[in-house]
C-alpha positions as CSV (number, residue, x, y, z in Angstrom):
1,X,0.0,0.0,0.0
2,X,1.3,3.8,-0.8
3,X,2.3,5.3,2.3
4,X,-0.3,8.0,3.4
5,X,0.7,11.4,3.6
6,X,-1.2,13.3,6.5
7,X,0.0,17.2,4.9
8,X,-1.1,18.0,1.7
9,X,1.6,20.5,1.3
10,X,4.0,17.2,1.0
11,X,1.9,15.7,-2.1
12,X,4.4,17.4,-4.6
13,X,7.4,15.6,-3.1
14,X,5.4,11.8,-4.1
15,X,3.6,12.7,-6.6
16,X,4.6,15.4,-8.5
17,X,1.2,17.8,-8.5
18,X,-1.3,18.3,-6.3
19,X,-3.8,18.6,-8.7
20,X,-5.3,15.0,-9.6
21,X,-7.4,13.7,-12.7
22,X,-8.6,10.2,-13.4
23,X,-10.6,9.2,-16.8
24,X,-14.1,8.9,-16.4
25,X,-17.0,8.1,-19.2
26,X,-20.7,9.7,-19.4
27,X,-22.7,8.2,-21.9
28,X,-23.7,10.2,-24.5
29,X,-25.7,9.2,-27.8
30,X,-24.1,5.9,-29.0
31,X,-19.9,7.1,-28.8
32,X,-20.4,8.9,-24.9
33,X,-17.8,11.1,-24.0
34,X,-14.5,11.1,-22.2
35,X,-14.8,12.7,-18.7
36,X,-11.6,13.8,-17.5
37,X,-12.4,14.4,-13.4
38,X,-9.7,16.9,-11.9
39,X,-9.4,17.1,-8.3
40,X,-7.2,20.3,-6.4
41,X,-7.2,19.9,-2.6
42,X,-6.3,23.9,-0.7
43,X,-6.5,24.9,2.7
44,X,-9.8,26.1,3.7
45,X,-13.4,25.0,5.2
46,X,-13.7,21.4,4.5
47,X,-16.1,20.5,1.6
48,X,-16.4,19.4,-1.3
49,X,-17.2,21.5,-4.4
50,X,-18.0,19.9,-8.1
51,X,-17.7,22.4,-11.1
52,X,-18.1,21.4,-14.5
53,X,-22.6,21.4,-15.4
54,X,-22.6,18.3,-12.5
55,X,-26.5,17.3,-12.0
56,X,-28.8,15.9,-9.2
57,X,-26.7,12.5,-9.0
58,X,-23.2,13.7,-9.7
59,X,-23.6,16.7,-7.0
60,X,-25.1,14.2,-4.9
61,X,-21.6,12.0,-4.6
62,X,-20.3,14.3,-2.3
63,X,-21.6,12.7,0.5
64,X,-21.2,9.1,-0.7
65,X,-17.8,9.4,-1.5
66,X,-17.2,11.2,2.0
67,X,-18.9,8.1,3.4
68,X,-17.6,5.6,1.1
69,X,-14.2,6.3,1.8
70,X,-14.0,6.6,5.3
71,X,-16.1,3.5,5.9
72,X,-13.5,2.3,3.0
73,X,-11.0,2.5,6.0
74,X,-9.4,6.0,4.5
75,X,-9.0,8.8,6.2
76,X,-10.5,11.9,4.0
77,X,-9.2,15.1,4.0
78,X,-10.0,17.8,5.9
79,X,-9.6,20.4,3.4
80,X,-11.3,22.8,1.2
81,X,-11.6,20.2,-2.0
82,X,-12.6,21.3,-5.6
83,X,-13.6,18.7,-8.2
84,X,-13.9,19.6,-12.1
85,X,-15.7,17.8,-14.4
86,X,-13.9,18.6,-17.8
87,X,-15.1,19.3,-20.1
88,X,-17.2,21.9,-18.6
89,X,-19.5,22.9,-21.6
90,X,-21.5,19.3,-21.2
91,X,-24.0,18.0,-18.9
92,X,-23.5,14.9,-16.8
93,X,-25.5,13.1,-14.9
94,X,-25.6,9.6,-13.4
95,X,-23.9,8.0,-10.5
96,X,-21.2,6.4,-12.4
97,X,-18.8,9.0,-11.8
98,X,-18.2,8.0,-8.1
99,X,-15.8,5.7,-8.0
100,X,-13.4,8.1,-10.5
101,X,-14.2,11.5,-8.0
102,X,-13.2,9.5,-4.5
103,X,-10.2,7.8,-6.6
104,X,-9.0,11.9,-8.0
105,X,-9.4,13.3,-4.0
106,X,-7.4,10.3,-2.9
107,X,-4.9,10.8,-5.5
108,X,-4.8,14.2,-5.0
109,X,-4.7,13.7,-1.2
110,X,-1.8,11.3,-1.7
111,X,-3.2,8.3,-0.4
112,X,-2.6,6.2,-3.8
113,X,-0.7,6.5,-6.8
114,X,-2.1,8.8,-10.1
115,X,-4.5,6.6,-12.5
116,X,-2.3,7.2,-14.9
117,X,-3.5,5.7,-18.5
118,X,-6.8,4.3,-16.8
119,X,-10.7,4.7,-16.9
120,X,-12.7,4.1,-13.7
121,X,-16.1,3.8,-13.7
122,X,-18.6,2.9,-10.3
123,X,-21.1,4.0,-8.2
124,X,-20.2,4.1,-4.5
125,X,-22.4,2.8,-1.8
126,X,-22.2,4.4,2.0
127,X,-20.7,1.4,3.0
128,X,-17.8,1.6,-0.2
129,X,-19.2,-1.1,-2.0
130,X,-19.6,-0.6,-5.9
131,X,-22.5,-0.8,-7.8
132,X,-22.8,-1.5,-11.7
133,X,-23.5,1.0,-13.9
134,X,-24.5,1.5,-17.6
135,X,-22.5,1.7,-21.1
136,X,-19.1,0.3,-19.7
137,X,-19.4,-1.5,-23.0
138,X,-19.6,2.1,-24.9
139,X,-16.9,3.5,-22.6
140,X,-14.1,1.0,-22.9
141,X,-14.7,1.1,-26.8
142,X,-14.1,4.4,-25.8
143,X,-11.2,4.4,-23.8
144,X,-9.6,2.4,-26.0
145,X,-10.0,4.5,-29.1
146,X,-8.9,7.7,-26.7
147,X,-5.3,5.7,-25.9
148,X,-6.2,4.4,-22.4
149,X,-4.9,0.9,-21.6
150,X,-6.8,-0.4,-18.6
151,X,-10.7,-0.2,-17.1
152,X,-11.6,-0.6,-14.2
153,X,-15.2,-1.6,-13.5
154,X,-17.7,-2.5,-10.9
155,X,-17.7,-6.8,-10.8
156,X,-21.4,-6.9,-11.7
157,X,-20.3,-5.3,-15.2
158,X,-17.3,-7.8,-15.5
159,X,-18.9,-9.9,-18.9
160,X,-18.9,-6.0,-20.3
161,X,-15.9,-4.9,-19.6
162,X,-14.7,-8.2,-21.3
163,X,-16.1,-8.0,-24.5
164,X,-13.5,-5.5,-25.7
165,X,-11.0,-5.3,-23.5
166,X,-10.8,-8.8,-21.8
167,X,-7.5,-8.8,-20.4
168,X,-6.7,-4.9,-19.5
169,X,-9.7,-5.1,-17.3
170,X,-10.5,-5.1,-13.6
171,X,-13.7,-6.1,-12.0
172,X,-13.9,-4.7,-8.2
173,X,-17.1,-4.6,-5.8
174,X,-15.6,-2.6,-3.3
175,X,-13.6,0.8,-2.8
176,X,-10.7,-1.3,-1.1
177,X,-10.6,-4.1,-3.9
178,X,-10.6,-1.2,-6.9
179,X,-7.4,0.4,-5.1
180,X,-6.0,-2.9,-4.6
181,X,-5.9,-3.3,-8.4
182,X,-4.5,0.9,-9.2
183,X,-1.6,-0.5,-6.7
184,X,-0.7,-3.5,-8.8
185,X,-1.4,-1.2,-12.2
186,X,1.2,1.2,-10.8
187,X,3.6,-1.0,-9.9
188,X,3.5,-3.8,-12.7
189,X,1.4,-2.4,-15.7
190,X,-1.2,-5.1,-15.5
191,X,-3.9,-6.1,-12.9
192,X,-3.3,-8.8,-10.8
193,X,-4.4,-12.8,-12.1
194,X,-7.3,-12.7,-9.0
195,X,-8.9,-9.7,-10.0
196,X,-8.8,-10.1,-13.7
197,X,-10.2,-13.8,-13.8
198,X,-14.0,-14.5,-13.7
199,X,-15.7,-14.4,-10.6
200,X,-19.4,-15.1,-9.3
201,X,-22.0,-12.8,-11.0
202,X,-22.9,-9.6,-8.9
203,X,-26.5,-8.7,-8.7
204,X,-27.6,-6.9,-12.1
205,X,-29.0,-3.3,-12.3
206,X,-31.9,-5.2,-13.3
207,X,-33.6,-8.6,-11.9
208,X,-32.7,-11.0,-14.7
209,X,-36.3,-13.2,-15.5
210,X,-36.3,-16.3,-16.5
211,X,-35.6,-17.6,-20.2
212,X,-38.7,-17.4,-22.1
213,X,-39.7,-14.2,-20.4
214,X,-36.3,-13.0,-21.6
215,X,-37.1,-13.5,-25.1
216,X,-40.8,-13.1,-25.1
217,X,-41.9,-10.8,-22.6
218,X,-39.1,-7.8,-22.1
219,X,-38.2,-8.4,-25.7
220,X,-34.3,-9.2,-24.8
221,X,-31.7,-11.2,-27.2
222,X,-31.1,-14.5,-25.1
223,X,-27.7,-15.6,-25.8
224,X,-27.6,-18.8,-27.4
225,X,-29.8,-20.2,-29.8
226,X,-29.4,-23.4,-29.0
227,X,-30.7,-22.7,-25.2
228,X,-33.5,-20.6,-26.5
229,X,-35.3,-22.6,-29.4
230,X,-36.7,-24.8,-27.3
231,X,-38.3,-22.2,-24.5
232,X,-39.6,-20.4,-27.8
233,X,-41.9,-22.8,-29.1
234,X,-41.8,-24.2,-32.4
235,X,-43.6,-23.3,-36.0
236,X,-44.4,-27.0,-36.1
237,X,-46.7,-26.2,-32.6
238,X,-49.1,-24.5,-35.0
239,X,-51.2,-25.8,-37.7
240,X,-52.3,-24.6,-40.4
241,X,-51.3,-21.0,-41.8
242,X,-48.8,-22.2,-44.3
243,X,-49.2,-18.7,-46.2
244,X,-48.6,-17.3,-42.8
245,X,-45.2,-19.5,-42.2
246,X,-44.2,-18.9,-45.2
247,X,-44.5,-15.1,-45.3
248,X,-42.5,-15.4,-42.0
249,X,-39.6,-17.1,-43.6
250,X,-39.6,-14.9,-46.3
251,X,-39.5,-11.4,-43.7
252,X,-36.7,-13.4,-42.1
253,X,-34.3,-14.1,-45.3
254,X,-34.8,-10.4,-46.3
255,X,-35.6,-8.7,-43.5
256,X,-39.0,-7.5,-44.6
257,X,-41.5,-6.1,-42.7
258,X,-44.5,-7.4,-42.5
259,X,-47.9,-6.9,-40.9
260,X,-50.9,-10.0,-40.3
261,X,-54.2,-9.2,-39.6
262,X,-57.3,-11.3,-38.4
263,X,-60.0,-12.7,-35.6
264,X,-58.7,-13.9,-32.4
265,X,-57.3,-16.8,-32.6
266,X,-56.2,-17.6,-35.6
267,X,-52.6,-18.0,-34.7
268,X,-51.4,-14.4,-35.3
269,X,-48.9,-13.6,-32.2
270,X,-48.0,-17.5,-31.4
271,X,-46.4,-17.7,-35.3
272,X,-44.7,-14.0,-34.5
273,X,-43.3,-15.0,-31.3
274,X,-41.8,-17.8,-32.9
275,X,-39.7,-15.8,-35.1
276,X,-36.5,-15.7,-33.4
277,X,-36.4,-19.9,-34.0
278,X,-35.7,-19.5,-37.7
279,X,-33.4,-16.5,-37.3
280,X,-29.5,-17.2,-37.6
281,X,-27.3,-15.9,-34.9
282,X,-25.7,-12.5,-35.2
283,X,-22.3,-11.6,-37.0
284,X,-19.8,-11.0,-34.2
285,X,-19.5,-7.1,-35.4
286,X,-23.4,-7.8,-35.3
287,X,-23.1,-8.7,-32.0
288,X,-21.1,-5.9,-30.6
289,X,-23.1,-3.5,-31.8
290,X,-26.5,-4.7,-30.0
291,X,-24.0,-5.4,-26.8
292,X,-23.0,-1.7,-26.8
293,X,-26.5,-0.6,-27.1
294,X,-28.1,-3.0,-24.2
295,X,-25.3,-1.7,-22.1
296,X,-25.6,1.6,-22.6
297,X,-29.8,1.3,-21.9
298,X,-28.3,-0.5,-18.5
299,X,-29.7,-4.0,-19.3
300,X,-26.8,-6.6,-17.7
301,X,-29.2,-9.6,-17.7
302,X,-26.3,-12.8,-17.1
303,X,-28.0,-14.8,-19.9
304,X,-27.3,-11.9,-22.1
305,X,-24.1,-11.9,-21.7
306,X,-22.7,-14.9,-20.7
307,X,-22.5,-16.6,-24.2
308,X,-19.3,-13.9,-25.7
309,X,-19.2,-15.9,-29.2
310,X,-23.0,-16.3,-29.8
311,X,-25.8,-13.8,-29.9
312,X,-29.5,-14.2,-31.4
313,X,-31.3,-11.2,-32.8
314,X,-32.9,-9.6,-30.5
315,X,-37.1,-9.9,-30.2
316,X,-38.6,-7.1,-28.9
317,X,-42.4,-6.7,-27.9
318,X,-43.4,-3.7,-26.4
319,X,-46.7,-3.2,-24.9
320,X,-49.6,-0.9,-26.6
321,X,-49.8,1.1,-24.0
322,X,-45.7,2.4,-24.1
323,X,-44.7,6.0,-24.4
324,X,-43.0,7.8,-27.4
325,X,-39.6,8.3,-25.2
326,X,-39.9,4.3,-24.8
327,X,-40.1,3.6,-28.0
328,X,-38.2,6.1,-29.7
329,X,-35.6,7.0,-27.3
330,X,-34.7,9.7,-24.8
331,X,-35.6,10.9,-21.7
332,X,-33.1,13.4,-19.7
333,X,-30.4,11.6,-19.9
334,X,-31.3,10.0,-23.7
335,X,-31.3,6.1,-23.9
336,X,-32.0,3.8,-26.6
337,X,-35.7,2.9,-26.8
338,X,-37.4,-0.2,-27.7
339,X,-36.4,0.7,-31.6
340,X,-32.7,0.6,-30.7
341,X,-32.7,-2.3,-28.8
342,X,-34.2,-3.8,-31.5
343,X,-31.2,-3.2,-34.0
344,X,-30.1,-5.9,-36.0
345,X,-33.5,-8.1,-35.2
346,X,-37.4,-7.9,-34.7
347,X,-39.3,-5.2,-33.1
348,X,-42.6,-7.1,-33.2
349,X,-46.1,-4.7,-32.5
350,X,-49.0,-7.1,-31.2
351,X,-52.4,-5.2,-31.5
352,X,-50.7,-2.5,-33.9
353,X,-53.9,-0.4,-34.0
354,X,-53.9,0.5,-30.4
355,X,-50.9,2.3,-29.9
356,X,-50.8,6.2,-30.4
357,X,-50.8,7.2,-33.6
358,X,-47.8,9.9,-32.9
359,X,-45.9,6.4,-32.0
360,X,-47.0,4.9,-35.4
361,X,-46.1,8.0,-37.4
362,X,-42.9,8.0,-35.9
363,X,-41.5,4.9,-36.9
364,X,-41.7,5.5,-40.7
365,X,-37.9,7.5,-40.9
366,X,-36.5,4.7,-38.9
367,X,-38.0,2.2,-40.9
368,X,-36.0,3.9,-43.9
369,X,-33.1,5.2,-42.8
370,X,-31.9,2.5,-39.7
371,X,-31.6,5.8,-37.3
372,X,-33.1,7.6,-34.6
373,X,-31.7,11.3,-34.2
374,X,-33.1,12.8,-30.8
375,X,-32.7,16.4,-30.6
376,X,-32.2,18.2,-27.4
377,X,-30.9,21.4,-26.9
378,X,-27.2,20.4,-25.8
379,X,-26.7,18.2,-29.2
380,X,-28.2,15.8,-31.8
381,X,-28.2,12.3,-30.4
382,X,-28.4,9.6,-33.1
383,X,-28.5,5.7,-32.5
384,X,-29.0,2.6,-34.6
385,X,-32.4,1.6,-35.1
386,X,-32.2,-1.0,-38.2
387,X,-34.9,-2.8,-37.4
388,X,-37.6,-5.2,-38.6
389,X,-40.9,-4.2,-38.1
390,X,-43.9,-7.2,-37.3
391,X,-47.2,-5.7,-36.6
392,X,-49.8,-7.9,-35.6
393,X,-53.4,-6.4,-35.8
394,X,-57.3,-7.1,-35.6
395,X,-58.7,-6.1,-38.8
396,X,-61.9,-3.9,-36.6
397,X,-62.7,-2.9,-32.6
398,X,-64.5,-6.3,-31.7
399,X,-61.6,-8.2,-33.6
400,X,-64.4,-10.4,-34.9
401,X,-64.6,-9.1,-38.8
402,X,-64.2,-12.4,-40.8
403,X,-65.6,-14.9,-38.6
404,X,-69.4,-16.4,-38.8
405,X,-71.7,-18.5,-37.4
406,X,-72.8,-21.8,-38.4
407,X,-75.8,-20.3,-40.6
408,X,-73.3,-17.8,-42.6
409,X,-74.3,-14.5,-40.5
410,X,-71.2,-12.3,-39.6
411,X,-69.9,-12.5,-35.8
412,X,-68.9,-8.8,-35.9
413,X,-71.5,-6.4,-35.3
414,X,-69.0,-3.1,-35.8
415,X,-70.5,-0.3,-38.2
416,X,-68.4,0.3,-41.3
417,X,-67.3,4.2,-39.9
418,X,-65.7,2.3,-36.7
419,X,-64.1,-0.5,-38.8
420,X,-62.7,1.9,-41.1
421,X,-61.8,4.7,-38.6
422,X,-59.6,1.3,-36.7
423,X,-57.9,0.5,-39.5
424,X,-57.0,4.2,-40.5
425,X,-55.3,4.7,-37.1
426,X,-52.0,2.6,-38.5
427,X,-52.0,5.0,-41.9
428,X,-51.4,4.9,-45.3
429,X,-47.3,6.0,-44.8
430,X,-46.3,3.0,-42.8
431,X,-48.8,0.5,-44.6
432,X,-46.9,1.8,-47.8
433,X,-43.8,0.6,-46.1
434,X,-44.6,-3.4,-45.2
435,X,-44.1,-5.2,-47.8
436,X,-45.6,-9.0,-46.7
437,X,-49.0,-8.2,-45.5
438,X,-50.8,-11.6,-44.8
439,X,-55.1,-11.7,-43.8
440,X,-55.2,-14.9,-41.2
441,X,-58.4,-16.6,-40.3
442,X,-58.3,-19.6,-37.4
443,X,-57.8,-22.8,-39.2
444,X,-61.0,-24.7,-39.4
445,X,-61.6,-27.7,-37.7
446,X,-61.1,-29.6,-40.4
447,X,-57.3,-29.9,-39.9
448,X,-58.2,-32.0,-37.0
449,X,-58.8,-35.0,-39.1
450,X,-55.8,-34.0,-41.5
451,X,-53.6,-34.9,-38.2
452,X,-55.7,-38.1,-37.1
453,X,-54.2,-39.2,-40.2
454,X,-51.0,-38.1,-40.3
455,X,-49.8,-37.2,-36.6
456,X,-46.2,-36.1,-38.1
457,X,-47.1,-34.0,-40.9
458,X,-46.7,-30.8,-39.0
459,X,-42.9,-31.7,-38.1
460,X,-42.3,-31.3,-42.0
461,X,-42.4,-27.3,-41.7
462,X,-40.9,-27.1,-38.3
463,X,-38.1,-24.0,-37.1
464,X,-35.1,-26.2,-37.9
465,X,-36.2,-27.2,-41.4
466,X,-37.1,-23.4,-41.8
467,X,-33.9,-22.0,-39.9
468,X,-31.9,-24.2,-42.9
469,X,-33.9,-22.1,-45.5
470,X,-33.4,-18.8,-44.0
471,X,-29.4,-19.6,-43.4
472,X,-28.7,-20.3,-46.9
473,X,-30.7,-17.4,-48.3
474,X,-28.8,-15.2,-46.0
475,X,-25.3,-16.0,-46.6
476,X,-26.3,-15.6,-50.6
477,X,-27.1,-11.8,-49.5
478,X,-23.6,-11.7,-47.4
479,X,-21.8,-12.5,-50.3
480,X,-23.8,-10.5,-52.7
481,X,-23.7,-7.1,-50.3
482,X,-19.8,-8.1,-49.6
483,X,-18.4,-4.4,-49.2
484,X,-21.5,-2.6,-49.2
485,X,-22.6,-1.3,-46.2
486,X,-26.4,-3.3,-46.7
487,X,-27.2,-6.4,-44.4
488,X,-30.4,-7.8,-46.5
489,X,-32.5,-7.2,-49.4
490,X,-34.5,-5.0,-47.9
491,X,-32.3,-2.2,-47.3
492,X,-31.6,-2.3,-51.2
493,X,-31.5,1.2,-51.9
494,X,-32.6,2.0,-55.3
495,X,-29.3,1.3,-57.2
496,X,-28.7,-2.0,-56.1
497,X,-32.5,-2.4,-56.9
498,X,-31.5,-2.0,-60.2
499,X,-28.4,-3.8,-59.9
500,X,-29.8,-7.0,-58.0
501,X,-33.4,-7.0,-59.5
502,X,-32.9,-7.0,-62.9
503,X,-35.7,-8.8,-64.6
504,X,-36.4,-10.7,-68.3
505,X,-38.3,-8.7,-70.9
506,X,-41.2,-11.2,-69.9
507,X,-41.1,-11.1,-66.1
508,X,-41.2,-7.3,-66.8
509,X,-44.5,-7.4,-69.0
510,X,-46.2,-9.9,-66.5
511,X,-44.9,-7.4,-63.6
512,X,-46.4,-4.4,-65.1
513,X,-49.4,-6.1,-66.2
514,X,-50.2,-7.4,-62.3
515,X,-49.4,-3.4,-61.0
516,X,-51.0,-1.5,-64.0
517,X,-54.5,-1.0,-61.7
518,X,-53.1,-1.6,-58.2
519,X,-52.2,2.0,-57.2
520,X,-48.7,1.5,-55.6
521,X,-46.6,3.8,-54.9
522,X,-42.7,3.5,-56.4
523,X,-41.5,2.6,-53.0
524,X,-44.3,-0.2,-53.2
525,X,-42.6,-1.6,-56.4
526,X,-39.7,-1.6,-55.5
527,X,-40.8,-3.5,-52.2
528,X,-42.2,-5.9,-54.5
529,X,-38.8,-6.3,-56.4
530,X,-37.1,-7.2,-52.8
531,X,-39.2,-9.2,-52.0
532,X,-38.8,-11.7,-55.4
533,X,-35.2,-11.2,-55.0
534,X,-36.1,-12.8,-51.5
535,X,-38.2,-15.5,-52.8
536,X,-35.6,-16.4,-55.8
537,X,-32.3,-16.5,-52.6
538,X,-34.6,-19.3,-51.1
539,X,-34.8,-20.9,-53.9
540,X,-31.2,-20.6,-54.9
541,X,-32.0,-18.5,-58.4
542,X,-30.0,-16.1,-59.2
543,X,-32.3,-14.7,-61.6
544,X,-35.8,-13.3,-60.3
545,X,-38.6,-15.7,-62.5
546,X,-42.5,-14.8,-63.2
547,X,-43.5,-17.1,-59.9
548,X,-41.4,-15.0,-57.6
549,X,-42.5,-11.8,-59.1
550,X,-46.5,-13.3,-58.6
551,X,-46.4,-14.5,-54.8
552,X,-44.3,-11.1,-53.6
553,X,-47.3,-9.4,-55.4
554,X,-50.0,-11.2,-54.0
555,X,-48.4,-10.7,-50.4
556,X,-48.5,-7.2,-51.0
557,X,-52.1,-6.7,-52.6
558,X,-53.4,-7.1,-49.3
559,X,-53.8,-5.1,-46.1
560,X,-55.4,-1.3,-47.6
561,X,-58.8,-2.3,-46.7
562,X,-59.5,-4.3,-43.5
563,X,-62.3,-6.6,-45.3
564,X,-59.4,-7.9,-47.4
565,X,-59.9,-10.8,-44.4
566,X,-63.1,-11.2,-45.9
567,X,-60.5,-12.7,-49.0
568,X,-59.2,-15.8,-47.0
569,X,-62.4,-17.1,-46.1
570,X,-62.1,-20.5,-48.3
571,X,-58.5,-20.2,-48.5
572,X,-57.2,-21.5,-45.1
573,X,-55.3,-23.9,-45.2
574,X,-54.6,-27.1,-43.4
575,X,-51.6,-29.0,-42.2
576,X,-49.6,-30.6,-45.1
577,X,-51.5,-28.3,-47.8
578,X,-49.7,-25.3,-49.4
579,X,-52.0,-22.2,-49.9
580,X,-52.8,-22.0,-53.4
């Protein structure tokens, strides 16, 4: 341990200056920013003043790191102390800036050796225990583009910390164990072998639920497929909607949105909560970037982070009733919303219609440009939100339009003014931008005596079988986008439209003939395009034929009017029978 020096005026002779600093991080948009935290201890009344646009939280450490390190077993000093947060021009707020002020008044104060090429992140309990904090994997990306060489973290933020820099990192849960480990960086260059091996997961900021909730419920990546699959259900668990599946594992190979309507009960939400089951796992770049943005929103679930090579897209389902900020993004101190921590995988809307048309509206520039940029008065935040959009919805208020009784009359007794004024709610600008739009009606009974017969034939569609389909379709679209920043078809922009979705003389014709009296837009066509380019990657075509052109138009001609579920009526399907 340093030898403590009880007169600050004797600071210059072991340390060189009196005037400490120790790197810090505040999280900031998706990059953050480098806090450089100064501390200059004078004679005068003792106290502690912070300069440098310090809010509620960061003022507030003033007494917790007066508390934390005496109970730490240090003495603090009994001077006039000044603490600067630089730079000054910039907000910052949060508690993890703690553990970084107590270690700049002790270095200042003598007590240990300067932080020299370090980051510190923590928040200080009373007692000097540290708690986690968010974005440590956003501040050692960071620190290490900045020059610094090690990080030291609280232990509950340990599988963060190790994603980028797994072996320049310490993870401490107290005051005494974090100085512990700036001794041994002082003296040796490196953290000691006990601190920087795994230990025992600290509680998370968060109470980590239980697998399938994971997934399902908060909408989190889980970490391995294989672990997952199971907990998520299969497609073969439902029976019937073939048009359904297969619209599913179309969306999937080209990341398309897509958007099912029908009664209750027809299968709508079980099929979209079994998306993730047919989705492959996510590129390790893929990966990090979804890492970065759960850590910076303060989600440290263990299953989310214990699997470091493997990562499923993430499924998220908010509920109807969420807030703008929630979904977008924001808040005082902006963090990613639900359309963030969605990047790279499914942000899945069950009962579309019944969230707030200001959310609805809001997701269309996302949907086309993979960003969210939240203005605020301090700076333009902007975060990844690339996205793929599954809305789920009942075609009118009872949810019963399409059904009927055993005589023929209708189930749904809503006028055609409250129908329509539902359906209107999800508007014409983010209609225009699903391109799979699929009407569902529950199978009828009929398929019950389809599996008397054959009790397997469900299996022959099941999430593996699918998964295989999707794999292969998606590593055609790897190698075709090799180079260019574009992940699936349908973030084509409208060059490689014309450069991937070139058509025969013939297609063309038949194209034009099936659009001539349909109304859609360009950005509808060219949906259409993507989406045969989709179907012909399944396949393993590289040119787009007549037959993919035809079913990516009949999955779009749907979903303008909500009596298109009138359409399917004697069109459902049962098990081991395509929908013709």
């Amino acid at each position: 341990m340093i030898k403590i020096e009880a007169d600050s005026s004797k600071i210059t002779r072991v340390f060189g200056t009196p005037v400490m600093y120790v790197h810090a991080y505040a999280p900031f948009g998706l990059e953050g920013i480098i806090i450089r935290v100064e501390a200059d201890i004078r004679r005068g009344i003792p106290g502690i003043d912070i300069s440098g646009l310090a809010d509620g939280a960061v003022r507030e450490a003033r007494e917790r790191v007066r508390a934390a390190i005496r109970n730490g077993g240090f003495s603090f000093p009994q001077d006039r102390i000044l603490v600067n947060l630089a730079p000054a021009g910039i907000r910052k707020d949060g508690p993890e800036l703690d553990l970084p002020i107590a270690f700049a008044i002790l270095a200042a104060a003598g007590h240990i050796p300067p932080p020299e090429g370090l980051m510190v992140l923590g928040e200080l309990e009373l007692s000097g225990m540290i708690r986690p904090v968010r974005g440590v994997v956003a501040a050692t990306a960071a620190g290490l583009a900045h020059g610094l060489r090690g990080f030291i973290v609280p232990r509950a933020n340990r599988a963060e910390a190790e994603v980028l820099a797994p072996s320049c990192s310490a993870a401490v849960a107290s005051l005494g164990e974090a100085i512990e480990a700036l001794n041994h960086w002082y003296k040796s260059g490196t953290f000691s072998a006990p601190l920087a091996s795994p230990a025992p997961a600290a509680p998370s900021l968060t109470p980590a639920p239980a697998v399938s909730d994971f997934v399902e419920r908060s909408g989190a990546p889980a970490a391995a497929s294989a672990t997952t699959t199971g907990s998520l259900g299969d497609f073969a668990d439902v029976y019937g909607q073939d048009r359904y599946k297969r619209a599913l594992e179309i969306a999937a190979a080209g990341g398309h949105n897509i958007l099912v309507f029908g009664p209750p009960g027809g299968g709508k939400t079980l099929l979209a909560r079994r998306m993730p089951t047919i989705l492959p796992d996510l590129l390790p770049q893929e990966a990090l970037e979804v890492r970065r943005l759960y850590s910076l929103a303060g989600r440290t679930e263990g299953a989310f982070w214990q699997h470091k090579e493997q990562l499923s897209p993430p499924f998220r389902s908010p509920h109807h009733g969420a807030s703008l900020e929630g979904l977008l993004g924001g808040g005082k101190t902006v963090r990613p919303g639900e359309i963030s921590l969605a990047h790279l995988g499914i942000l899945f809307m069950d009962e579309a219609p019944e969230f707030r048309s200001s959310i609805l509206k809001a997701l269309r520039e996302p949907l086309e440009d993979g960003v969210i940029t939240i203005a605020r008065a301090e700076g333009s935040v902007q975060l990844p939100a690339e996205f793929q959009l599954v809305l789920a919805a009942n075609p009118c208020p009872c949810g019963r339009l399409g059904q009927t009784t055993g005589d023929g009359g209708s189930l749904c007794f809503c006028s055609d003014d409250e129908i329509h004024r539902h359906w209107q709610r999800l508007g014409s600008a983010l209609l225009d931008r699903i391109e799979l739009r699929i009407p569902v009606l529950p199978a009828p009974q009929s398929w019950i005596g389809a599996l008397a017969a054959a009790p397997d034939v469900s299996r022959q569609n099941d999430s593996a079988s699918v998964a295989q389909r999707v794999r292969v379709a998606i590593e055609i679209q790897r190698e075709r986008f090799g180079g260019i920043r574009c992940r699936r078809n349908a973030r084509m922009p409208p060059t490689l439209v014309a450069q991937f979705c070139r058509l025969s003389s013939e297609t063309a014709r038949y194209l034009e003939s099936r659009i001539a009296h349909s109304g859609l837009s360009n950005r509808a066509i060219q949906g259409v395009l993507k989406v045969a380019r989709t179907i012909a990657d399944l396949e393993g075509r590289s040119s787009i034929s007549a037959d993919d052109v035809a079913e990516a138009v009949d999955f779009r001609r749907a979903g303008e009017d909500p009596y298109d579920v009138l359409s399917v009526s004697s069109q459902v399907s049962v098990p081991g029978m395509p929908f013709k």
